[in-house]
C-alpha positions as CSV (number, residue, x, y, z in Angstrom):
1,X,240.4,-43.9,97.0
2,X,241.2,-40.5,97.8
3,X,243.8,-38.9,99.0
4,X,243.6,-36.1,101.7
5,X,245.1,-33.0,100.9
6,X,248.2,-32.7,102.3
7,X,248.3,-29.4,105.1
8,X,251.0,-26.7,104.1
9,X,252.3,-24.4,106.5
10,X,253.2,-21.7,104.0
11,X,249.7,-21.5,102.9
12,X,248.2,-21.4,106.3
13,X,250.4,-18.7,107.5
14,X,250.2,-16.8,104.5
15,X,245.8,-16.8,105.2
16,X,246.7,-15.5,108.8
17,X,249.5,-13.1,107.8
18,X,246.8,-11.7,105.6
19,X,244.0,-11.6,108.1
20,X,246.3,-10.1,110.4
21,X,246.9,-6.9,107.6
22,X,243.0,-6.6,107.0
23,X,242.7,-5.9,110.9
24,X,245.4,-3.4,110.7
25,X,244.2,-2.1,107.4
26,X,240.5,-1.6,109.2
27,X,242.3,-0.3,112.2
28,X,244.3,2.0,109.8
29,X,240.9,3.5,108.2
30,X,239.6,4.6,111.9
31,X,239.5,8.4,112.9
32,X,240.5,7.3,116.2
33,X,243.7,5.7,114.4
34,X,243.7,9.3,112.6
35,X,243.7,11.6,115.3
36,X,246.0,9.4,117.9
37,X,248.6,10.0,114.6
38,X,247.8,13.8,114.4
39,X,249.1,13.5,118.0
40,X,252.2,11.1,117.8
41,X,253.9,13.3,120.6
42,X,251.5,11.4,123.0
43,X,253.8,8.2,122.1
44,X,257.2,9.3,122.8
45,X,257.1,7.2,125.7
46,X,255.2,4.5,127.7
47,X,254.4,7.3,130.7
48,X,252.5,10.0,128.2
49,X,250.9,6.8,126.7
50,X,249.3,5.6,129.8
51,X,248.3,9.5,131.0
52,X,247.2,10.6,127.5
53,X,245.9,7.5,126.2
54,X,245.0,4.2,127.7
55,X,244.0,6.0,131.2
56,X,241.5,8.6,129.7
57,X,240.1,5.8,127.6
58,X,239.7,3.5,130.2
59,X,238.0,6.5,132.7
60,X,235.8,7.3,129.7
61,X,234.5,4.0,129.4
62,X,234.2,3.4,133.1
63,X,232.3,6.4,132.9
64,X,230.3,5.0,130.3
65,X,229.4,1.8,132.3
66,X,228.7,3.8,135.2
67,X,226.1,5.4,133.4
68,X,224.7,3.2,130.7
69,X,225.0,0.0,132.8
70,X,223.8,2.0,136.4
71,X,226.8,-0.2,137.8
72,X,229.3,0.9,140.9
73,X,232.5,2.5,139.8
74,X,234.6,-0.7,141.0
75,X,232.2,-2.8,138.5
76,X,232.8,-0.8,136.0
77,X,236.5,-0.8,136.4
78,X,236.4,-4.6,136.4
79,X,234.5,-4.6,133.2
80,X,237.0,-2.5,131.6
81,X,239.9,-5.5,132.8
82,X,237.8,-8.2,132.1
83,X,240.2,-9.3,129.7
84,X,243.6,-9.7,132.2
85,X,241.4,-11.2,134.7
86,X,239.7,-13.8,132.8
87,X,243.2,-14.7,130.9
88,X,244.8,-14.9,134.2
89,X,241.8,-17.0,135.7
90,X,242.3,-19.5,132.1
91,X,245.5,-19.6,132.3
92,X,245.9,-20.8,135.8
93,X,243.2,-23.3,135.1
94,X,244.9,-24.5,131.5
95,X,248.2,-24.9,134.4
96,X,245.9,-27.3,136.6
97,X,244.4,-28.8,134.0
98,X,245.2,-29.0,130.8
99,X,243.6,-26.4,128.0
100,X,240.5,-28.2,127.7
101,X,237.7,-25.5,128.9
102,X,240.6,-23.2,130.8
103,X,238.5,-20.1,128.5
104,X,234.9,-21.7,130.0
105,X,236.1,-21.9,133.6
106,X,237.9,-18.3,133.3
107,X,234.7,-16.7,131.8
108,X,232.6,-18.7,134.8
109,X,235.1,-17.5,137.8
110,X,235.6,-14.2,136.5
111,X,231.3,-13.3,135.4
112,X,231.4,-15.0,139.6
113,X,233.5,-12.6,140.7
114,X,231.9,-9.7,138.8
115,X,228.3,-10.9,140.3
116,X,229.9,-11.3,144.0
117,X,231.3,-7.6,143.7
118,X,227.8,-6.4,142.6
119,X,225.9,-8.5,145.2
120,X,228.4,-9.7,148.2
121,X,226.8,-12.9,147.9
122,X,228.8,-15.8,147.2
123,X,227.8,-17.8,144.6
124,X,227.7,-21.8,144.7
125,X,228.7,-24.4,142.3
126,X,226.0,-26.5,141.5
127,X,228.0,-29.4,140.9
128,X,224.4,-31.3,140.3
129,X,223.5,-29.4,137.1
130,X,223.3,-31.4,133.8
131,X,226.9,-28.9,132.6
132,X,229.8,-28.4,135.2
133,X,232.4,-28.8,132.0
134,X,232.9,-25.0,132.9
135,X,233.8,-25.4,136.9
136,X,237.0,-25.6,138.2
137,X,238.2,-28.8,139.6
138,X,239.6,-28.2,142.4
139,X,239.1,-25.4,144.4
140,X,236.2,-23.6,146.3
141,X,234.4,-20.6,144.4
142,X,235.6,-18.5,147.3
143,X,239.0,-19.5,146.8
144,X,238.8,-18.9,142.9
145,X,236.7,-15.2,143.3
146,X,239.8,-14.1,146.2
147,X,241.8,-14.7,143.3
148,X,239.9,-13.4,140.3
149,X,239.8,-10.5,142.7
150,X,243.6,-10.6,143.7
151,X,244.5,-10.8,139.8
152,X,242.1,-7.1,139.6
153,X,244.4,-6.0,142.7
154,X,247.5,-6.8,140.7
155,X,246.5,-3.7,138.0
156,X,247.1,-1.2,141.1
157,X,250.1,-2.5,142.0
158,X,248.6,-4.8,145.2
159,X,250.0,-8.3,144.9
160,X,249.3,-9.7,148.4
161,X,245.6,-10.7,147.8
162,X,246.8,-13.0,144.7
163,X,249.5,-14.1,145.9
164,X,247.7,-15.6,148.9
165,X,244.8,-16.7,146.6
166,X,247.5,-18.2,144.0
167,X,249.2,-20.3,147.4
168,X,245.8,-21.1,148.4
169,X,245.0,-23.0,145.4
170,X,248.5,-23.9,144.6
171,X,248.2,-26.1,148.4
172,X,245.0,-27.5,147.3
173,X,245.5,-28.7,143.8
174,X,249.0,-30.0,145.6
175,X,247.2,-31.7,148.2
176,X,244.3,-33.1,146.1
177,X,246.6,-34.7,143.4
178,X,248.8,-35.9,146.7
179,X,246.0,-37.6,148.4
180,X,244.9,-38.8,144.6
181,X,248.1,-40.4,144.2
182,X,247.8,-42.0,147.8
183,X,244.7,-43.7,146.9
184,X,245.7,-44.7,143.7
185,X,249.0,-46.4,145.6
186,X,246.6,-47.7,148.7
187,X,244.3,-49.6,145.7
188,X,247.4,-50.9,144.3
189,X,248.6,-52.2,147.2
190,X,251.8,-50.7,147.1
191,X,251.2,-49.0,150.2
């Protein structure tokens, strides 16, 4: 009989630690890397970060998308914060329930919400197809896209969308687990 090798922590985070330095190391070898350090003064502070860095960037690639893609400017902005949106979206989702597919359904709501913002249609779940693993549970798609959307808001400094969208779906994931845990009490009898 064998025995199974025993997992060591050191090791493991020894393989990620160095991972981690390749990145930087790749990162390190850029030009853009290169001339952001011929300009340091652009990070004396987080202010002449966000106006000489991360805003032009952003703009440029908006710009980009824009162009390459032929989609509106408010698409392409979303694009560009596709990232907080959909780690908002999956994290709100791990929340209700559990981390099982919360990536899944936060790529699904926030590629809905991009489509809606491109069409003004509302999309559907199709709660018939042979994979729903990546649909919320709770929830209706318009509830889900007004937050998606109130989460994009959030980057201008607009929190009343989301935090109606966040109540919204807060009340129903309350009330569906409450009326789950009346039925559950009404089948036991204990009612």
């Amino acid at each position: 009989m064998t025995k199974e090798p025993k997992f060591d922590k050191e090791v493991f985070k020894q393989v990620i630690e160095d991972m981690l330095k390749g990145f930087d190391k790749e990162t390190m070898s850029s030009g853009l890397y290169s001339h952001f350090l011929e300009n340091s003064q652009w990070f004396k502070e987080p202010e002449t970060i966000s106006y000489f860095i991360l805003h032009p960037v952003k703009r440029a690639t908006e710009l980009i998308i824009e162009k390459v893609h032929n989609k509106s400017r408010q698409v392409a902005s979303i694009w560009v914060d596709y990232d907080f949106i959909e780690d908002n979206v999956s994290k709100l989702c791990e929340q209700f329930y559990g981390s099982a597919c919360c990536v899944d359904r936060g790529r699904f709501i926030t590629d809905c919400f991009i489509k809606f913002t491109e069409t003004k249609i509302m999309p559907e779940f199709n709660r018939k197809q042979e994979y729903t693993y990546h649909y919320p549970e709770k929830g209706t798609i318009k509830q889900w896209i007004d937050f998606a959307e109130g989460v994009y808001e959030l980057r201008y400094g607009l929190n009343k969308k989301y935090l109606q969208a966040l109540k919204s779906l807060i009340d129903t994931h309350n009330s569906e687990k409450s009326k789950l845990n009346s039925d559950n009490k009404l089948k036991n009898g204990k009612m």
